[in-house]
DRENTORKOL-3810 file (N, C-alpha, C; in nm, 4 decimals):
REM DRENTORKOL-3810
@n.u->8.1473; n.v->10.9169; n.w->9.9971; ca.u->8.0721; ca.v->10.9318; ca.w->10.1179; c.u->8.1688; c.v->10.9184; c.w->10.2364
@n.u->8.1427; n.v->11.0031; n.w->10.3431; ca.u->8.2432; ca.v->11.0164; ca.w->10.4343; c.u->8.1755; c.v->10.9341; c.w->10.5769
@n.u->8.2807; n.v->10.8448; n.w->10.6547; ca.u->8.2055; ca.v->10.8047; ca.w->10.7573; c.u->8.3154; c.v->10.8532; c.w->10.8584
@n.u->8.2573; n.v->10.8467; n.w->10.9715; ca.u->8.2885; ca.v->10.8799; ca.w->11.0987; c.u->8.3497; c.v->10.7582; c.w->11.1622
@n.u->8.4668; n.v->10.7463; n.w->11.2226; ca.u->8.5767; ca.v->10.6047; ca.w->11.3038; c.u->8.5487; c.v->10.6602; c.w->11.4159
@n.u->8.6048; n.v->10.6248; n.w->11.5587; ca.u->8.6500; ca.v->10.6631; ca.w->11.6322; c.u->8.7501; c.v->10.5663; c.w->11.6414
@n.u->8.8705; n.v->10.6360; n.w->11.7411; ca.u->9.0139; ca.v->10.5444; ca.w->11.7349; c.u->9.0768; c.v->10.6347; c.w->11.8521
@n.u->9.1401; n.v->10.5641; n.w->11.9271; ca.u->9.2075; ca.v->10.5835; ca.w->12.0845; c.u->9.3137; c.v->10.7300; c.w->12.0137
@n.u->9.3379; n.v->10.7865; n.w->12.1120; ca.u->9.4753; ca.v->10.8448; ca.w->12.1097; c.u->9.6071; c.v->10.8431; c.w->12.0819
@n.u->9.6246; n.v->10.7200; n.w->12.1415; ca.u->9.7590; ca.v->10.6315; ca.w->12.0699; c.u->9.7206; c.v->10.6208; c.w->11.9505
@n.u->9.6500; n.v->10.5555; n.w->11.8566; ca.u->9.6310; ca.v->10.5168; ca.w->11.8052; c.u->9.5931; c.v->10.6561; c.w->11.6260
@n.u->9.5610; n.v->10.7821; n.w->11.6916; ca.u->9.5695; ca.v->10.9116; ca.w->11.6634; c.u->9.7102; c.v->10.9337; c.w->11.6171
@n.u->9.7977; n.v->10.8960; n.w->11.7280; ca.u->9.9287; ca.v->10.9982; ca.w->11.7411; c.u->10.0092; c.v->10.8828; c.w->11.6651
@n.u->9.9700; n.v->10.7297; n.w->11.6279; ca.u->10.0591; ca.v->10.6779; ca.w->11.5485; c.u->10.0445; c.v->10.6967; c.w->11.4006
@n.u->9.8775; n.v->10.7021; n.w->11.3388; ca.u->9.8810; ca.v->10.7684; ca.w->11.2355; c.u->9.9642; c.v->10.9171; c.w->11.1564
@n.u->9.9125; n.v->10.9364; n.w->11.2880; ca.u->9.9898; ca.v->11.1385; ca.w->11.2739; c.u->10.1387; c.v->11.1099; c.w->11.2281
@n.u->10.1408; n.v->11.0403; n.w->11.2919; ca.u->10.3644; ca.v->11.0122; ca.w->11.2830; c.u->10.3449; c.v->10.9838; c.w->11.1792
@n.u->10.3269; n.v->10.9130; n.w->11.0812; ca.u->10.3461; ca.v->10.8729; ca.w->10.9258; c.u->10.2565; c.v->10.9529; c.w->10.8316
@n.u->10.2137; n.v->11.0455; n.w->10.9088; ca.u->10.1179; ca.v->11.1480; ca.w->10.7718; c.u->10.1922; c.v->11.1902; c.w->10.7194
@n.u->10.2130; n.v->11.2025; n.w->10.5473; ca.u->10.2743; ca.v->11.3007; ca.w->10.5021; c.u->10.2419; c.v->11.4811; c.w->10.5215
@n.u->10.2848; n.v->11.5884; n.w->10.5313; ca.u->10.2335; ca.v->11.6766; ca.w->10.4784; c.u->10.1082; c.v->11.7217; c.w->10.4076
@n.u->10.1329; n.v->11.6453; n.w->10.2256; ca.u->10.0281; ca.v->11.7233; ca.w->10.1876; c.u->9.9361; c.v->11.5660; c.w->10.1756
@n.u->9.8903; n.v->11.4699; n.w->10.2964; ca.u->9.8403; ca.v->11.3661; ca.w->10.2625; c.u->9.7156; c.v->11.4133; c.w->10.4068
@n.u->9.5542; n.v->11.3096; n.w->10.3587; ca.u->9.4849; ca.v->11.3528; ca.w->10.4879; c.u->9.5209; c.v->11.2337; c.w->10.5522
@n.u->9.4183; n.v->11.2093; n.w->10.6562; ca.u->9.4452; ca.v->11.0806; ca.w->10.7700; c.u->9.3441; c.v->10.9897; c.w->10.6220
@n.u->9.3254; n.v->10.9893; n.w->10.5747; ca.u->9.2256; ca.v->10.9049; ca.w->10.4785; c.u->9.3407; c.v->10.8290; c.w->10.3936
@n.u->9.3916; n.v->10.9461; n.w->10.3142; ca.u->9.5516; ca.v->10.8984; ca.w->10.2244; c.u->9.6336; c.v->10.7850; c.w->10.2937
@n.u->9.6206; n.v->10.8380; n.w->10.4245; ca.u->9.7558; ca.v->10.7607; ca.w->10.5208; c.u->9.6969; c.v->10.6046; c.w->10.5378
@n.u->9.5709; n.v->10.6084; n.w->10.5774; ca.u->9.5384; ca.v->10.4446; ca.w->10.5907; c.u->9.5461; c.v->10.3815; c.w->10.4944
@n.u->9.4772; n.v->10.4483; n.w->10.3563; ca.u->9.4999; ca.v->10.3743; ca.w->10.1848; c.u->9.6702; c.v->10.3710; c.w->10.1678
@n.u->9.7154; n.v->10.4386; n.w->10.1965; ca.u->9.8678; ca.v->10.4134; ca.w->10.1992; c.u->9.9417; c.v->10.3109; c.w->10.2035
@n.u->9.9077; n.v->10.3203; n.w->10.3868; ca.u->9.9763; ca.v->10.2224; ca.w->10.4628; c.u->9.8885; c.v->10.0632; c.w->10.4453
@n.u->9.7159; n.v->10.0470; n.w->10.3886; ca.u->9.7184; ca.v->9.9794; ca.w->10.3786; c.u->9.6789; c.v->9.8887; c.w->10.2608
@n.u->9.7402; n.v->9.9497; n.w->10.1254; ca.u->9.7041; ca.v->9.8935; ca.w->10.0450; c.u->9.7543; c.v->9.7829; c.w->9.9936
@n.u->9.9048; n.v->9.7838; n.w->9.9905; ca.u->10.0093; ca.v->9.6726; ca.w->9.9571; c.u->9.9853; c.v->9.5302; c.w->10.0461
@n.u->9.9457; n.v->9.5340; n.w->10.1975; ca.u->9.8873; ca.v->9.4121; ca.w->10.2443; c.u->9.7726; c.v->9.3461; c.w->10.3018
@n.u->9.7093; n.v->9.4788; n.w->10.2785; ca.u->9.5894; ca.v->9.4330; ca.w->10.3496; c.u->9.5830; c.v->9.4976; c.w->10.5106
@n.u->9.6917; n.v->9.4958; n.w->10.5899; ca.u->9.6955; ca.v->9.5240; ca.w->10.7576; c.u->9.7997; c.v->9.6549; c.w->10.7872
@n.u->9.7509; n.v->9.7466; n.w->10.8130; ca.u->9.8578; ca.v->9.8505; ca.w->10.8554; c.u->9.9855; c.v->9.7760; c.w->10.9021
@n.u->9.9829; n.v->9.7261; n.w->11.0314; ca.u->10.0954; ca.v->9.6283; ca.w->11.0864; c.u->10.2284; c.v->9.6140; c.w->10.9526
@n.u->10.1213; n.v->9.5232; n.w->10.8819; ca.u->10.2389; ca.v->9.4949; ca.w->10.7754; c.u->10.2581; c.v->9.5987; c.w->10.7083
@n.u->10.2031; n.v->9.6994; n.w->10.6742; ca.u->10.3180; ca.v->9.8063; ca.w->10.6041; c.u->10.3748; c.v->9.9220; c.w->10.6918
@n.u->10.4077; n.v->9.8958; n.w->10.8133; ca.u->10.4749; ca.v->9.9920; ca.w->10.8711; c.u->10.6310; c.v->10.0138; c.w->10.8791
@n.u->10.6660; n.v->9.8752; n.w->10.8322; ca.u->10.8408; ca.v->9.8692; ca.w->10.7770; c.u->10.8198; c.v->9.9314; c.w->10.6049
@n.u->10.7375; n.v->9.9588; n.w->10.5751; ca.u->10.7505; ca.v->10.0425; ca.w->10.4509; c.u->10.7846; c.v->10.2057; c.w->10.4646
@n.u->10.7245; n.v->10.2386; n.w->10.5736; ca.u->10.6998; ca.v->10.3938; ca.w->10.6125; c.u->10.8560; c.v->10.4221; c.w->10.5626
@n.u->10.8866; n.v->10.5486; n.w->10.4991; ca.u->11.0170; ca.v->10.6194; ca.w->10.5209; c.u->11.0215; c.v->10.7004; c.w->10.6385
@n.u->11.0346; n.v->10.6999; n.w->10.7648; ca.u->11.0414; ca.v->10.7463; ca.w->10.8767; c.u->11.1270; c.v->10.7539; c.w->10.9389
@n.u->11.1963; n.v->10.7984; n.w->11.0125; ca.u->11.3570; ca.v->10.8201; ca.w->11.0925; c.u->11.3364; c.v->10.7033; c.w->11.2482
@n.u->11.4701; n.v->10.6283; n.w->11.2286; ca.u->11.4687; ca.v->10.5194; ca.w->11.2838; c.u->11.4158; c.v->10.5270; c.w->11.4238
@n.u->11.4203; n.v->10.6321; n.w->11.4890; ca.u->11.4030; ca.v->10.6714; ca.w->11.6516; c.u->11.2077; c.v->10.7100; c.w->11.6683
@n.u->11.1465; n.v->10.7469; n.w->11.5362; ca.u->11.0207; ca.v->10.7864; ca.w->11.5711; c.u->10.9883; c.v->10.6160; c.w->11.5012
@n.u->11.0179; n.v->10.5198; n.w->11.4755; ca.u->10.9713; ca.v->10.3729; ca.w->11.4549; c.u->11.0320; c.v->10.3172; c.w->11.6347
@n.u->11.1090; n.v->10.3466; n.w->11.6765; ca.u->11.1350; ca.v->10.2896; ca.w->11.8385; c.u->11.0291; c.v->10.3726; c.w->11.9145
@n.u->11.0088; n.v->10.4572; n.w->11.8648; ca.u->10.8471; ca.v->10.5062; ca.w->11.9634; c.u->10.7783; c.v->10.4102; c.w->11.9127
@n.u->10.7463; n.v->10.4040; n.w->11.8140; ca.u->10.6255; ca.v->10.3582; ca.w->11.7175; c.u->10.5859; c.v->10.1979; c.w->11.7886
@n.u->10.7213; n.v->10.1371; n.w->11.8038; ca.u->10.7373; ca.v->9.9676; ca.w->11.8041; c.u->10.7161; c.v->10.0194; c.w->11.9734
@n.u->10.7339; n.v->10.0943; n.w->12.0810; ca.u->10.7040; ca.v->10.1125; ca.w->12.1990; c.u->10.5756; c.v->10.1271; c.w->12.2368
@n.u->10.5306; n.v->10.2045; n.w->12.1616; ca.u->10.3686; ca.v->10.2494; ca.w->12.1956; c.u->10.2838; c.v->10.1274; c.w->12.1213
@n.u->10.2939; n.v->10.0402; n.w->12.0706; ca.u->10.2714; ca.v->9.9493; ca.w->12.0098; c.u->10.2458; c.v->9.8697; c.w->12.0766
@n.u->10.3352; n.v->9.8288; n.w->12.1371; ca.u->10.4121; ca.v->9.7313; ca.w->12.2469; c.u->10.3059; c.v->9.7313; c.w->12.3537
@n.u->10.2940; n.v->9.8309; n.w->12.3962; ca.u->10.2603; ca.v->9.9078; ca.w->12.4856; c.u->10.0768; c.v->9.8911; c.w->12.4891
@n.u->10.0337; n.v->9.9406; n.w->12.3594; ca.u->9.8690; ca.v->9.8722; ca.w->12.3460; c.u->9.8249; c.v->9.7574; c.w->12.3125
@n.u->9.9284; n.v->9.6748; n.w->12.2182; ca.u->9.8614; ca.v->9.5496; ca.w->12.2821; c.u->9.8881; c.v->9.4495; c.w->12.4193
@n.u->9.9658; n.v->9.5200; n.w->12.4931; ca.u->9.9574; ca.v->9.4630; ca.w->12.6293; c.u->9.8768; c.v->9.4879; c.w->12.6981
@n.u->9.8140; n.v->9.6187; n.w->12.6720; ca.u->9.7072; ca.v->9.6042; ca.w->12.7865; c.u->9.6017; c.v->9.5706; c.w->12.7274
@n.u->9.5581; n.v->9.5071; n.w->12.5967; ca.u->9.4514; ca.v->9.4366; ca.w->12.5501; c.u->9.3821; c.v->9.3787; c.w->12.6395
@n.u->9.3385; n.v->9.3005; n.w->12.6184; ca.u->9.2131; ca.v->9.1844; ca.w->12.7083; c.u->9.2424; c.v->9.0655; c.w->12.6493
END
């Protein structure tokens, strides 16, 4: 059964960065979060090129500062 999220933009474009190819946005969260439980913690797992993780750790940075 399929449900409907909604999720910010940032938050869009950080998934997108670690999609594989032939993986959906569904694959990518079971992915990233099966080994701990919290995306967070498996994002030093990603095989990703070191400069799109300094975006990653920026835009990051970046939303939970302007939290509440």
């Amino acid at each position: 059964m399929a449900k409907t999220i909604t999720i910010t933009e940032e938050s869009y474009n950080l998934l997108k960065s670690v999609k594989r190819r032939d993986e959906s946005f569904s694959d990518v969260i079971k992915r990233l979060v099966a080994k701990e439980g919290r995306i967070m913690d498996s994002f030093g797992r990603c095989s990703i090129d070191e400069e799109v993780m300094k975006d990653l750790r920026k835009a990051w940075k970046k939303y939970t500062e302007a939290m509440p």
